[in-house]
C-alpha positions, 0 to 999 in steps of 0.5 A, spaced: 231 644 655 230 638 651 233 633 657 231 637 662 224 637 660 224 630 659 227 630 666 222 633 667 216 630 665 218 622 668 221 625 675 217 631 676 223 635 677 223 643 678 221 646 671 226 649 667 222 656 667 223 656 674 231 656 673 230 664 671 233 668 675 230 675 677 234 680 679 234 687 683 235 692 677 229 688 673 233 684 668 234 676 669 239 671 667 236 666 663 237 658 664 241 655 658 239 651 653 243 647 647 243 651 641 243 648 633 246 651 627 242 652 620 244 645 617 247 650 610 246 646 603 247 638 605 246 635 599 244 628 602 239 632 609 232 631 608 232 638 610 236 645 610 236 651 614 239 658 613 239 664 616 238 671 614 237 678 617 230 681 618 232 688 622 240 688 624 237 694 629 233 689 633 239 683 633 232 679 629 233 674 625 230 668 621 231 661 619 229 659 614 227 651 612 225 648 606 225 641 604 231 637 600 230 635 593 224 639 593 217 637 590 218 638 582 212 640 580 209 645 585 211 650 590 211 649 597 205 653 602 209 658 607 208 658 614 211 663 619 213 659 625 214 663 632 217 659 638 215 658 645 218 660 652 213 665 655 216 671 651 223 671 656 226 664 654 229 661 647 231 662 641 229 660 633 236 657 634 234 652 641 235 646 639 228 643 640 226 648 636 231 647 630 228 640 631 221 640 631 222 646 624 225 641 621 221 635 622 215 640 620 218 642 614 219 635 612 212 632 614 208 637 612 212 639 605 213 647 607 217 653 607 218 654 614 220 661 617 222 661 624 223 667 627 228 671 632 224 676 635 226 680 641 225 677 649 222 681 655 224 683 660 227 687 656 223 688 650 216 686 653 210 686 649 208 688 644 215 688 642 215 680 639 208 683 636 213 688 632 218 683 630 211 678 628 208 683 624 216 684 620 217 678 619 210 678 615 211 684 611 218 681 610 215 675 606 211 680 602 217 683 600 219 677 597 212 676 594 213 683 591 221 682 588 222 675 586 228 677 582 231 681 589 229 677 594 231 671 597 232 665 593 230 660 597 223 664 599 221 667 591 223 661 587 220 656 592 214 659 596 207 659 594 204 667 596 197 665 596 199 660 601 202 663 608 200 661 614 202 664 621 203 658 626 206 658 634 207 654 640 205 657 647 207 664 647 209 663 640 202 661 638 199 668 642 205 671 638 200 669 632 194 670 634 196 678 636 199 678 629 194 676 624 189 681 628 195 686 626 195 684 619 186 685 618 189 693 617 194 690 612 194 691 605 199 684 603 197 682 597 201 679 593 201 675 600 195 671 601 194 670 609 190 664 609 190 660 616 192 661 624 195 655 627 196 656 634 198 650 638 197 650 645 196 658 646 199 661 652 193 666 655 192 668 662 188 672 666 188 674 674 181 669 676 184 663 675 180 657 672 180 650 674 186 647 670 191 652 672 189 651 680 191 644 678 197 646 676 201 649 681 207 643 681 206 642 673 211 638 671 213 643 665 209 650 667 207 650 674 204 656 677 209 661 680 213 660 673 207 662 669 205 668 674 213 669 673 213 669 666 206 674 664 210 679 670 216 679 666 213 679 659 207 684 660 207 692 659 209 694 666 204 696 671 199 690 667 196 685 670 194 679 667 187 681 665 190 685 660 189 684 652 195 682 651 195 675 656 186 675 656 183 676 649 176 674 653 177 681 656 176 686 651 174 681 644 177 686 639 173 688 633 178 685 627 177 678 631 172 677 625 176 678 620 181 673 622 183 668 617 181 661 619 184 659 626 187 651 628 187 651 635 191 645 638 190 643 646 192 638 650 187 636 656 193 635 661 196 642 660 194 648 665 193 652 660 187 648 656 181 652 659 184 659 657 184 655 650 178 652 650 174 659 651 179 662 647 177 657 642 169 658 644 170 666 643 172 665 636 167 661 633 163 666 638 164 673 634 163 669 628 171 667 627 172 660 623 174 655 627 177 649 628 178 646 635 182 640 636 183 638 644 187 631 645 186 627 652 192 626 657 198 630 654 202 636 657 204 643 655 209 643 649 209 636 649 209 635 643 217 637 643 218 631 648 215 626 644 215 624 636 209 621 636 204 626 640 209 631 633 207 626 628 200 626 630 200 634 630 204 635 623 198 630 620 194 635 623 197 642 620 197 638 613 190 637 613 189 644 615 193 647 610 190 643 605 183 644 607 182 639 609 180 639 616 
């Protein structure tokens, strides 16, 4: 995807959503896109990754990150990543989503854990929030046995510090997730912040940015449509809450953590996130809005500049500083 979308952006080329193919029996192939391995211990790399299982019954996963050396006189903040694809594509393993880990984790000096979660059509919603939600509760498990657990999590992760962070669906994959674990009892885990980059909401009126959008460069019309019919339960509509959070505001939303909401102007979604953003701070939710001018959705993956300035920004907001 990552040449295709660059492709994308300076041709205005097809999108590569629109390479899913649907077929009569409900199931879909997926267009391909390259994929990286974990990096393993290289003494030299700035960065490692490895992977562990999270439930070999649901085929999940997590790649973990940490940086290399380490900081020597202090333990990193753990943030719990989801990618993006509209709930249908990708993987932890794609390799713009291998890259852009590693650079965060470099950038921001944390314990990254990327998780493999399930795909509709297949597993529609909730399931990814199923699998969200695991991760979460696997995490603590770690805060629980820092003697049986992962070695890289127990000895180099700081618990009063977790973070749930995604991309597009992966940040609506967040958002779902934390208002799941108001109903939890995590301690020793602390969950301290939401960042959610460009969430992917929709609803069945359309607002202005996604009238716009019908030959969007990266998520055009018709594949967002295609990509909420595929991923919500079957017989949904998009004013469902899983894909409009407007529609219902769920009582737990009040008793979220802090949220960081990312958006770029030029992405179709900006709208939804704006009142997204708006509803937030509305029912009483702490909130920080940061909407750049021009940009696209997921630029952030196409441009090392655009990540810079969003790794900066999750810096900041791990370290309270925004």
């Amino acid at each position: 995807m990552e040449q295709v979308c660059a492709e994308n952006a300076s041709s205005n080329s097809t999108s590569f959503f629109l390479e899913i193919v649907e077929h009569p029996d409900g199931s879909v192939t997926r267009p391909v896109s390259p994929a990286a391995p974990p990096s393993g211990e290289q003494p030299d790399a700035p960065v490692i990754s490895k992977d562990v299982p999270l439930n070999p019954t649901n085929n999940t996963w997590l790649r973990i990150y940490r940086p290399n050396p380490l900081p020597p006189t202090r333990k990193l903040p753990v943030v719990i990543y989801f990618h993006g694809g509209g709930f249908v594509i990708f993987s932890a393993a794609s390799a713009f989503y291998h890259n852009s880990c590693e650079a965060m984790t470099r950038a921001v000096s944390a314990l990254v854990i990327s998780l493999e979660y399930r795909l509709a059509p297949e597993h529609r919603l909730p399931a990814a929030y199923e699998d969200a939600v695991e991760t979460l509760l696997w995490v603590q498990s770690q805060a629980r046995d820092p003697t049986g657990g992962d070695p890289w999590v127990t000895g180099h992760g700081d618990f009063s510090r977790c973070f749930l962070m995604g991309s597009s669906a992966g940040a609506n994959m967040a958002y779902h997730a934390g208002l799941l674990a108001t109903a939890l009892e995590l301690l020793p885990l602390r969950l301290i912040g939401l960042i959610l980059n460009q969430p992917y909401f929709g609803g069945v009126e359309r607002t202005p940015s996604e009238t716009r959008s019908e030959e969007d460069i990266i998520l055009p019309l018709r594949a967002n449509d295609m990509l909420w019919r595929l991923a919500l339960p079957k017989g949904a509509d998009r004013d469902h809450e899983f894909c409009n959070p407007a529609v219902a505001v769920p009582p737990e939303l009040r008793h979220l953590p802090e949220c960081l909401v990312k958006g770029y102007q030029g992405d179709p979604l900006v709208d939804r996130q704006r009142e997204f953003a708006k509803m937030l701070e509305r029912e009483g939710a702490s909130v920080v809005a940061q909407f750049d001018e021009g940009g696209f959705h997921a630029k952030e993956l196409f441009d090392p500049a655009t990540a810079e300035v969003l790794f900066a920004q999750v810096r900041r907001f791990i370290s309270g500083g925004c």
